[in-house]
N, C-alpha and C positions, 0 to 999 in steps of 0.2 A: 494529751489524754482527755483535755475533755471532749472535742469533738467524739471520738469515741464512745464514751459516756453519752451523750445525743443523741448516735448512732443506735445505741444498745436499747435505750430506750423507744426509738423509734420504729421496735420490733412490737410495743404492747400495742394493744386495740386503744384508737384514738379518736373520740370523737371531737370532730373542730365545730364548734358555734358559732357561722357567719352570719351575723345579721346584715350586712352588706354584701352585694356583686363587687369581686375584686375589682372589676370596671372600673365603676362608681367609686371606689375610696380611691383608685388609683388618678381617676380625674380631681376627688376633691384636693388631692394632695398635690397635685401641677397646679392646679389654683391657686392653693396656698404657696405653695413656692415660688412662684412667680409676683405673689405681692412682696412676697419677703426678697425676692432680689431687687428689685425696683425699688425699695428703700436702702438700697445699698448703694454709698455713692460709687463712683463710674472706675474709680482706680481702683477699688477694692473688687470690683466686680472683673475685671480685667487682670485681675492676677489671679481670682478663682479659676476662668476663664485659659488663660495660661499651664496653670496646674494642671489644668486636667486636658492640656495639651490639642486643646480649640482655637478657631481664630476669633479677635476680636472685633470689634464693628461700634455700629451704634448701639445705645444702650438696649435701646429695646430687642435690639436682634441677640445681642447675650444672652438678656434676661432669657428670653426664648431659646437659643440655643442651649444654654446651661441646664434649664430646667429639663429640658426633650433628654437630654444627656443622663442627666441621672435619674428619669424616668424608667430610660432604658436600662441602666446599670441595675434597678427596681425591678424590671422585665427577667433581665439576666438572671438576678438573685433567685427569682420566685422560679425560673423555668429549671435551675440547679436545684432546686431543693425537689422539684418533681420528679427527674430525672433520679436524685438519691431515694425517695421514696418508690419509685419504681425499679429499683434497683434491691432493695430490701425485701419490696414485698416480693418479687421474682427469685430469690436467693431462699425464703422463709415456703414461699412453695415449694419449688424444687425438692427443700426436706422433707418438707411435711407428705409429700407425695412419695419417700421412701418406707419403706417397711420396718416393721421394725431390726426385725437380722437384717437386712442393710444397713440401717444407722448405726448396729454394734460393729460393722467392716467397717465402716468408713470411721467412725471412733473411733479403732483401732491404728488405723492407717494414718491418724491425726495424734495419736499420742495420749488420746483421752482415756481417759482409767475411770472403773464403775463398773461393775459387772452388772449391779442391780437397778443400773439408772431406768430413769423412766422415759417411752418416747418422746414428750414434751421436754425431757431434762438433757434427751442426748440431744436435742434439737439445739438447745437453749448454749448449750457446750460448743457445741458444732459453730453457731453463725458467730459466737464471742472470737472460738478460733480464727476463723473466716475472718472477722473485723482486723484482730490482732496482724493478720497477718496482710495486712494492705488489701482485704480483697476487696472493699470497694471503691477505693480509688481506681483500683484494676479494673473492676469491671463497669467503673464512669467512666475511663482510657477505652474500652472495646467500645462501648456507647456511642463515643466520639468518632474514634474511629471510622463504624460503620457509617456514622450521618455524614462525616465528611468525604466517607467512598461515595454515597452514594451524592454528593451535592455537587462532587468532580465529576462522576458518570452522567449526570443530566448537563455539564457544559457538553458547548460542540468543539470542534475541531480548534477553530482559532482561537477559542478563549482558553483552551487547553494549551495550545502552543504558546499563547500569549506568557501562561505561566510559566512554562518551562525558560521560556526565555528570561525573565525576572530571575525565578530562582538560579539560573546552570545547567538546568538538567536536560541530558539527550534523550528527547522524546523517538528517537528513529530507532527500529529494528534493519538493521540490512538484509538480514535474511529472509525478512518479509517482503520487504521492497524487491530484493530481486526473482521472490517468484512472484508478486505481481506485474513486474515487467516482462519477463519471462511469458505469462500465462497471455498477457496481453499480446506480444510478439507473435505466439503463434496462431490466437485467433485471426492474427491478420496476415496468415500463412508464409510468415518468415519463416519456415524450417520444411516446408513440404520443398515440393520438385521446381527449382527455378523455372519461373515459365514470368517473361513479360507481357503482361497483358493491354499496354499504351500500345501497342502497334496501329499505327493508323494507314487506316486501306478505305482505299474510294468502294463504296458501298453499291449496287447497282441499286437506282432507284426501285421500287417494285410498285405494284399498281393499289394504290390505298381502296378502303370497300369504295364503291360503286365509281369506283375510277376508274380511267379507258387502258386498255393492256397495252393497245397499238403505241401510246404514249409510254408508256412504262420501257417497254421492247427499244422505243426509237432513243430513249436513254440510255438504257445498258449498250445499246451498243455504242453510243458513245461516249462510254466510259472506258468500256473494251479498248476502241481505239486510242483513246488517249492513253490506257496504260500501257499498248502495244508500241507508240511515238516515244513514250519517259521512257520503256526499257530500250529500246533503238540508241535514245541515245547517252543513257549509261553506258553502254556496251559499247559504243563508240570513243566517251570517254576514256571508258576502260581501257583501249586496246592503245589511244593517243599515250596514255600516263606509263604504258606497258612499251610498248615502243620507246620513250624517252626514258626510263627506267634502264630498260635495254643496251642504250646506249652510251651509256655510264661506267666507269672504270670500276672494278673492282673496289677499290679505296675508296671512292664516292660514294658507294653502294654502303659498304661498309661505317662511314661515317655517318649518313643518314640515318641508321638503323642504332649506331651508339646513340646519337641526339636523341632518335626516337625510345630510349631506355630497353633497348633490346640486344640480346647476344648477335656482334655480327662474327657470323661464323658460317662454311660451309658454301655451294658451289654456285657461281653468280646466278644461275635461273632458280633458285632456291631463295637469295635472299629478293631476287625483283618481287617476287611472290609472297615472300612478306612483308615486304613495304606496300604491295599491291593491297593486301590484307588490313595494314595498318591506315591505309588511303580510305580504304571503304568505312573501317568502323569509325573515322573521323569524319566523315560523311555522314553517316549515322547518326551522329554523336551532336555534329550541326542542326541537320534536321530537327531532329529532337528538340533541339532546343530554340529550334524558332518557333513550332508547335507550343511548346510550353512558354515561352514568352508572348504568343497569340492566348494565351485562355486565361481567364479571371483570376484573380487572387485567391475569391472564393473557392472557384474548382481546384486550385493547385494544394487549398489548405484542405479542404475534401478528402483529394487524392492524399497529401499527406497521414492524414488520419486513418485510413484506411489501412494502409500499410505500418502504422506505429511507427513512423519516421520522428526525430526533434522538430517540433513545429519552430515557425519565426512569424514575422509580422510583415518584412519585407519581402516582397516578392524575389527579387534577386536570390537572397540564400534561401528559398523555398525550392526557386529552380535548381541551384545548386545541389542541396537537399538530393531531392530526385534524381538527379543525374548521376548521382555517387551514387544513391541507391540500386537504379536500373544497371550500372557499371559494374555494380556488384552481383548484381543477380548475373551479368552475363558470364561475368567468371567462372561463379558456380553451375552455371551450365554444361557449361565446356570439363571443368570437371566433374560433373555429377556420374558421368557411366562407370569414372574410374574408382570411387565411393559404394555405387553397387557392387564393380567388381571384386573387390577389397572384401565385403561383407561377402559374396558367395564364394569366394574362397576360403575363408574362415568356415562356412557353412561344410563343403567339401571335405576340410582339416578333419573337423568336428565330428563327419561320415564315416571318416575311413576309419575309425577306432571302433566302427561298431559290425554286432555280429549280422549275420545273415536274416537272421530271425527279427531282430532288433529292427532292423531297414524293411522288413516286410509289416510289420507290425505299424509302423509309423505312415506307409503307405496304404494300409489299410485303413487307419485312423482319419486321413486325409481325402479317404473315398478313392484313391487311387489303386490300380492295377497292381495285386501282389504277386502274380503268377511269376515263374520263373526262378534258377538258380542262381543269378549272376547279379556280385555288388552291386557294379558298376552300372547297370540297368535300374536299379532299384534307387541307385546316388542323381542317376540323371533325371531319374521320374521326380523325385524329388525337387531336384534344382529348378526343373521348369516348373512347378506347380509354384516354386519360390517367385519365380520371375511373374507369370501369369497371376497370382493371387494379391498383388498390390504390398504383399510385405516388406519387399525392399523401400517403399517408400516410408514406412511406418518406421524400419530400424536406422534409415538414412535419418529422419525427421526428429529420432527421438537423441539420437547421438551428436546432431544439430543445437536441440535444446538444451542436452548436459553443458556442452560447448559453452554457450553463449551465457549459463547460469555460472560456470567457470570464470568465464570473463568479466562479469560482472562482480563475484566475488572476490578478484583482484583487484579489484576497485578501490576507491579510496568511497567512505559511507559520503561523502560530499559530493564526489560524481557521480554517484549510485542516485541518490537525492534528484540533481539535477535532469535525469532520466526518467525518474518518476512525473516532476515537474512538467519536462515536456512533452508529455503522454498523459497530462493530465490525473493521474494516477494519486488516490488515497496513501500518502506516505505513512501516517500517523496507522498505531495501533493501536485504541482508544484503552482498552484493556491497560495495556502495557506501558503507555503514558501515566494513568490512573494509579498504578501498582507504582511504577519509581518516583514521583509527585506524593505519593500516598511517605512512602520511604524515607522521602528526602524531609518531611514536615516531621516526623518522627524523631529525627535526629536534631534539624536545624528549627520546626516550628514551623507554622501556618504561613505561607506564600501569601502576598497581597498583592494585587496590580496597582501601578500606580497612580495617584488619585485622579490623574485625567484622562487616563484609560479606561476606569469603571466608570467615568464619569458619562464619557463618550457612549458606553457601553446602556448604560441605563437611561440616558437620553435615547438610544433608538428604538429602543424596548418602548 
């Protein structure tokens, strides 16, 4: 109670008489502390020292240490009693800035009784309730609070992680993370229309400015010719591997084609032709990759970034990387017509439920031809305008990215993470780190780094 009583009185008008800058008595008092430890012999000083849970040293660095120490504790005191005086006077406004029939609601709503109280006496009523009832330790707690949101919100990333890591707490949202992977993925048009863009084709030289065309001319064509000799004799290839393909028993054909993870099934010139098939994209697939083991590291990690791939360091699983990549794009190639046509069937479904009117209306809507009686007229005008107006690529591309947000939400948040990671990608969501750090000090108390990490930390600073 008696703080309280303190409290109550630190509601009247108070004038304080400083003949001194707190500065100045706060320096004469280190002075003086400091002679008075140094008269202190060195064991004595080193259990103060202890107590108040510092390390010890030489005497003079105690003296010095201990005295800084309770200067500060001096610091602390004075900046808590500012803190409670701005908390009072901010509580005594507030009232004073109600009305009077306000102050008799808010009486009422407090249990206070007085019909004929005066506004200075409901005021008076009012802040004693307020005390009684913890409200300024409550509102030195919000105080706090707020200085310590905001003292978390000016760290950056790592010194926030840093915490989290001390305390326990999972600073990751996965749902965040996976639409920034997501979002990233498809700026680097992983969900549009497979199309590989590494194809390398001999270029016909062309005639730079003020360069001679005859030169230019006598290049391309012998570029021509050289691509007209490599196809000569691919196709001569072709026809040796097809021939000895050929030649092969049934069961041979067949075993090759299991080795090669394929259905062997179906009539011998049927399966020569898909080993022929499986010959080429291996061929392919070589190339490729002596291409990409001729180019820089640089350009490979380029290329990777480009595409949102997992980056590495080594160039081996960079090639690697890519090649799975490009592997996969050709899949989805091969299947991409049947994904259109999967969707303009559904489109069709979707047609035939509706009236005459209904399909003229929508073709009209679309700048197209409504003339005429007939659905099925009116269904096909539609469906091409589907094919021609680029929308298949848009509901291919977005039922791509549901996908792939599916996929990653089956994740474990530790593989999800490491996908961030290697796309470089902001895992943290400062906000939301800020808010469960804010939580977790709430319940268990103020996080601290530990002391050679902040040390490290304010050495770079």
């Amino acid at each position: 109670m008696e703080r309280k009583s303190e409290v109550v009185d630190a509601f009247g008008e108070v004038e304080v008489g400083q003949t001194k800058d707190v500065a100045q008595v706060e320096q004469e008092m280190l002075a003086a502390r400091r002679k008075e430890l140094k008269s202190i012999p060195i064991d004595q000083l080193k259990r103060l020292l202890e107590a108040q849970g510092l390390d010890t040293g030489k005497k003079d660095e105690m003296t010095d240490r201990l005295a800084k120490h309770e200067a500060a504790g001096r610091e602390e005191a004075r900046a808590q009693q500012a803190r409670l005086r701005h908390v009072l006077v901010n509580k005594k406004e507030e009232l004073d800035g109600l009305s009077l029939p306000e102050l008799k609601d808010r009486c009422a709503e407090e249990g206070i009784k007085g019909a004929q109280l005066s506004k200075p006496a409901r005021i008076e009523a009012l802040l004693k309730h307020w005390q009684a009832e913890d409200g300024v330790d409550k509102a030195l707690a919000q105080m706090a609070h707020a200085a310590r949101e905001q003292e978390l919100t000016s760290l950056d990333a790592e010194a926030l992680q840093r915490l989290c890591d001390t305390a326990g707490v999972d600073p990751y949202v996965k749902e965040v993370m996976v639409d920034r992977i997501v979002k990233r993925e498809h700026a680097a048009g992983r969900f549009g229309r497979p199309v590989l863009d590494w194809q390398s084709r001999e270029t016909s030289a062309s005639a730079a400015v003020g360069g001679d065309m005859v030169e230019a001319l006598m290049a391309s064509e012998a570029n021509r010719k050289r691509e007209r000799e490599l196809k000569r004799q691919e196709e001569e290839a072709e026809e040796k591997k097809k021939a000895e393909l050929t030649a092969m028993s049934l069961q041979d054909l067949k075993k090759q084609l299991a080795a090669a993870g394929q259905q062997a099934s179906g009539k011998k010139e049927e399966l020569v032709e898909i080993l022929l098939q499986i010959g080429k994209q291996k061929e392919v697939a070589a190339k490729r990759k002596a291409e990409l083991k001729a180019m820089e590291a640089a350009e490979l990690k380029k290329y990777i970034q480009s595409k949102a791939l997992h980056n590495s360091e080594r160039k081996d699983e960079m090639i690697e990387t890519i090649l799975a990549y490009e592997a996969k794009v050709y899949e989805s190639a091969l299947t991409y017509s049947e994904k259109v046509e999967e969707i303009l069937a559904e489109r069709k479904a979707e047609w035939e439920g509706k009236s005459i009117a209904e399909l003229k209306e929508m073709c009209a809507s679309q700048g197209l031809a409504n003339s005429g009686a007939n659905k099925e007229v009116f269904r096909e005008r539609l469906l091409e305008a589907l094919k021609a107006g680029g929308e298949m690529d848009k509901v291919v591309a977005t039922r791509a990215r549901s996908a792939r947000a599916e996929q990653l939400q089956a994740q474990s948040k530790e593989e999800v993470l490491k996908v961030c990671e290697s796309l470089s990608l902001r895992s943290l969501v400062k906000s939301v780190v800020v808010e469960r750090l804010l939580a977790h000090e709430d319940e268990f108390g103020r996080i601290e780094e530990p002391k050679a990490k902040r040390a490290r930390t304010s050495k770079s600073k």
